[in-house]
Each structure stands twice: as structure tokens, then as C-alpha cells.
N, C-alpha and C positions, 0 to 999 in steps of 0.2 A: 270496151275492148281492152283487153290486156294490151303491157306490152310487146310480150311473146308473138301473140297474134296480128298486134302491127305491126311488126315487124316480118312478119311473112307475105305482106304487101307492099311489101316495097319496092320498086322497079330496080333494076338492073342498070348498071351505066349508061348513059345516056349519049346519041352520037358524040357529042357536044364535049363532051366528058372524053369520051377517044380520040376525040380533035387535039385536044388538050396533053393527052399522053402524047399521041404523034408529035405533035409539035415541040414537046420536049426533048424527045427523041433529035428530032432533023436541029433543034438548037445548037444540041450540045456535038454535031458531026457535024455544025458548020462550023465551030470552034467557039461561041459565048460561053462562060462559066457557066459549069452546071447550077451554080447556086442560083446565079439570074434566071437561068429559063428554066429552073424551079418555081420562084415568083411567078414568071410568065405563066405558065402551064395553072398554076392555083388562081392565077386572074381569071384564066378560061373557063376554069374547072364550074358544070354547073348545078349537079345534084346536092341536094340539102343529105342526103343520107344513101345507104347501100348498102349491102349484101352482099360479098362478093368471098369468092373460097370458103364460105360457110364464118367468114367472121363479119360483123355485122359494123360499119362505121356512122357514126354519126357527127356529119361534120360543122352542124348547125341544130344549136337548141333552143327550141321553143320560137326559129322563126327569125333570131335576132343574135344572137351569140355563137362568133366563128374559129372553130378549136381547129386552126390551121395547121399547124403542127400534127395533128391527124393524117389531114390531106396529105402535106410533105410526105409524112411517112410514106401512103399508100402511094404517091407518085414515083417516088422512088423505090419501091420494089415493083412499080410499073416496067424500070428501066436497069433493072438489077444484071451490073456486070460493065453499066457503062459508064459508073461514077467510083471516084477511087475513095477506098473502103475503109482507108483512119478518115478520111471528113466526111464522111457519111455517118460515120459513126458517132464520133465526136456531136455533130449534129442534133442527129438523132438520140444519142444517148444522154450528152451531156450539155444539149442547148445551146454548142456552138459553132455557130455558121464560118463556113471557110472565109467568107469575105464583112469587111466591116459596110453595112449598107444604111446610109440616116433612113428617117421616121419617112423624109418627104419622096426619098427612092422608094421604101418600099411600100407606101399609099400608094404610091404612080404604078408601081408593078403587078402590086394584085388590084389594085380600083379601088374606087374612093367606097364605092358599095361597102364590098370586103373590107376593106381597112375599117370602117365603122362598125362591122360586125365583129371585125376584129377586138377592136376596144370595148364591145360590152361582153365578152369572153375575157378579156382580161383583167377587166375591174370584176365581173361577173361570177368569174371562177379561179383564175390564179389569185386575184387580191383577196379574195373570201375566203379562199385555204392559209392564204399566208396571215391571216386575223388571227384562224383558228391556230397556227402553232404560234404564234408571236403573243400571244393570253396563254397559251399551255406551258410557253415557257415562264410567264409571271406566274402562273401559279406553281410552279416546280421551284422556281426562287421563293417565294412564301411558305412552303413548308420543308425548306431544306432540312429543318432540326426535326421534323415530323417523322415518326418512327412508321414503316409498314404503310405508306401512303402507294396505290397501285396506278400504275399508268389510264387505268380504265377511270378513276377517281379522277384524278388529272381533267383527263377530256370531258369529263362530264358535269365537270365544274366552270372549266371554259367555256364549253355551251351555254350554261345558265348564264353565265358575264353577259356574253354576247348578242343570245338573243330571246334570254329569260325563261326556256325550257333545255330538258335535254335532248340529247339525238334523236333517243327510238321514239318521244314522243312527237319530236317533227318532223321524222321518217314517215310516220302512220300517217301525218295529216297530209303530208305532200303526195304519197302514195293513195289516201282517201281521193285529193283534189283531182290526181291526173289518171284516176280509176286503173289503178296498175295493181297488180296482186300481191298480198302481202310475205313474202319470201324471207325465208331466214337468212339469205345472204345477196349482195349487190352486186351487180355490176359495174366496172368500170365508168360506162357510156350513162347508166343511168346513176351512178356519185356523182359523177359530172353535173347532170339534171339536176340531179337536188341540189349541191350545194350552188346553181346560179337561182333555185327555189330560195335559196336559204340566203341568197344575196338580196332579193327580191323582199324577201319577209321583213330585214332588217332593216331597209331604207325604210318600209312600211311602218316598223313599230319602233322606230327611233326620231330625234331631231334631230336637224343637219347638221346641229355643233359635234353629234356625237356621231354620226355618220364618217364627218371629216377626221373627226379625231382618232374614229377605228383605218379610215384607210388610209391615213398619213401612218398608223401604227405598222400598218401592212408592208408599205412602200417601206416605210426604213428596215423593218425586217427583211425583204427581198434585196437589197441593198447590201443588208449584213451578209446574206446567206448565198452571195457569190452568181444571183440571177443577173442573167447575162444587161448589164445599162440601160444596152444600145432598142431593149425591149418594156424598157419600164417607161410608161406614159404618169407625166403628172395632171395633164389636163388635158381631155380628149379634141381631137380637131375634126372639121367637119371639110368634107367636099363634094362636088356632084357626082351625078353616078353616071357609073363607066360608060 
């Protein structure tokens, strides 16, 4: 089955799920900061994927990896008009939450479930991309004196670093493994997919020394590159489910 065509089976928000808008809703007109019963409402929230206005969300990949930030988003145009609009924005646009909230408030807030899904999205997917430009930029520092070197060179030398082929050859095989159709161009929701495929590959065809040493690389690049602290985990925590 295509992707295309699972995705045309996919259900529709779930009571459970409207519970969860509601309740955000009645939060934030009892007076809680919308940012908390943001959290709340993404504890509730229970569908893995959706459909919804004809744009298609997937807020969980492959079962185990939770792109919360999704959710937020689509919660909040759930409630559009009753959050005020520089911290939504800011937010939403630039990853900064109106309130400073620790690791162990917002585990507590969306569930220990979620918070664990949470962290293999973020080792999974943010840490994976931040490998990929923190090696694009050592190889742009190594050929600084290099005449006529093009950005597509760049990336496609990074790849090989990292995980010893290039892109469109691990596109094909990821795209082979998850019988998806082979397209000249990507989606959002499905780059996401592959590169926690291509997170996946890498612990596979590497040793730990070198695993650690690509997402210590990651971490300090995210660090460098102004990603919000208060969201960078250096070693994941575990708790019961909600």
C-alpha cells in the first residue's frame, strides 16, 4: 500500500481527541496559561495521525517517535482567537514558549507515555538533522579555498561521513522497505520518516563510540544554533504511563 492510500484510511479525530480540544478551551476561560493547558490538552490528545481540513498530520512515527510540536500547532488553531498572537507565534514560529517550564513539569504535563515518545523524536529526528548540518558545516570549513564546490556537493558528502551512502540511495532503500512510491519529491511528514529511518540505520551500522560522538556533535550544534536549552535532553528519563 502506498503512502497516499494509507493515508486515505485514516480516521478522523477521535472523541478523545475533542475532549482534549474542549478542555483546552474551558482551561484557558477558567484563567490557567494557555501554555499549561496546551500541555494538558497534548496529555489528552489520543490519535497517532489525522486528516483533517485536507492537510494530513502525523503526530507519531513508526509507533514510537512524538513530533509534539505538530500537535501544539493543530491544537492551537483548534482554539484560534483565544491565545494572544506575538506568543503563539513566537512559539510556534520560533520555538519559544511564553512560560519557562523544567523537563520534570512537562513529563508530568503530557505523561510519562508521551514524554518517552517525546525523546525518541528528539534524539530521532531533531538530533539526526542537527548531525546532518553540524558535518555540512565541517565540510564547507574544509574546502573553504575550494573553487566552484556546490551546496548539493556539500550534502552529499555529509551523507557519506555519516552514514557511508548518499541520500537518494537511502531514500530508495527506505522508500523500498516501507513500500511507499517512489516520487520525485517529499513530503514534510514523510522527511520526518525517513530521517528517524536514517536515525535508525545509523545506530545499526555504527559503534557506540561513534554513535556518542555523532550526538554529542549534534547537541553542541543545537546549543550553538540558539535551540531553545530548556528542550535539549542529554540523557533520556524514563516513567510509568499515564
Amino acid at each position: 500500500m502506498s503512502k497516499s492510500d494509507n493515508n486515505d484510511t485514516i480516521n478522523q479525530m477521535t472523541s478523545v481527541d475533542d475532549e482534549a480540544i474542549r478542555h483546552f478551551r474551558n482551561a484557558i476561560a477558567s484563567g490557567m496559561h494557555w501554555y499549561l493547558a496546551l500541555l494538558e490538552a497534548v496529555g489528552w490528545w489520543s490519535s497517532p495521525e489525522e486528516t483533517f481540513q485536507e492537510r494530513h498530520y502525523q503526530y507519531l512515527i513508526e509507533g514510537s517517535a512524538f513530533d509534539w510540536q505538530l500537535l501544539a500547532e493543530r491544537l492551537c488553531e483548534a482554539v484560534n482567537g483565544l491565545l494572544p498572537e506575538k506568543e503563539k507565534a513566537d512559539f510556534l514560529l520560533k520555538g519559544q514558549p511564553p512560560l519557562d517550564v523544567t523537563k520534570e513539569q512537562f513529563q508530568e504535563l503530557i505523561g510519562a507515555v508521551k514524554y518517552r515518545q517525546y525523546l525518541n523524536y528528539f534524539y530521532g529526528v531533531t538530533v539526526e538533522e542537527a548531525i546532518l548540518f553540524a558535518v555540512k558545516e565541517e565540510v564547507r570549513k574544509e574546502r573553504l579555498l575550494s573553487a566552484n564546490v556546490k551546496e548539493e556537493d556539500t550534502a552529499a558528502e555529509a551523507f557519506r561521513r555519516i552514514y557511508g551512502e548518499t541520500q537518494p540511495v537511502l531514500l530508495e532503500h527506505f522508500r523500498k522497505a516501507k513500500h511507499y512510491r517512489r516520487l520525485r519529491s517529499i513530503s514534510l511528514s514523510e522527511l520526518k520518516e525517513f530521517t528517524y529511518w536514517l536515525f535508525k540505520y545509523r545506530i545499526t551500522h555504527n559503534d557506540k563510540s561513534r554513535v556518542a560522538s555523532d550526538t554529542k556533535k549534534a547537541l553542541d550544534w543545537l546549543n550553538r544554533n540558539g535551540y531553545p536549552e530548556r528542550f535539549i535532553i542529554t540523557r533520556p528519563l524514563t516513567g510509568n504511563r499515564r
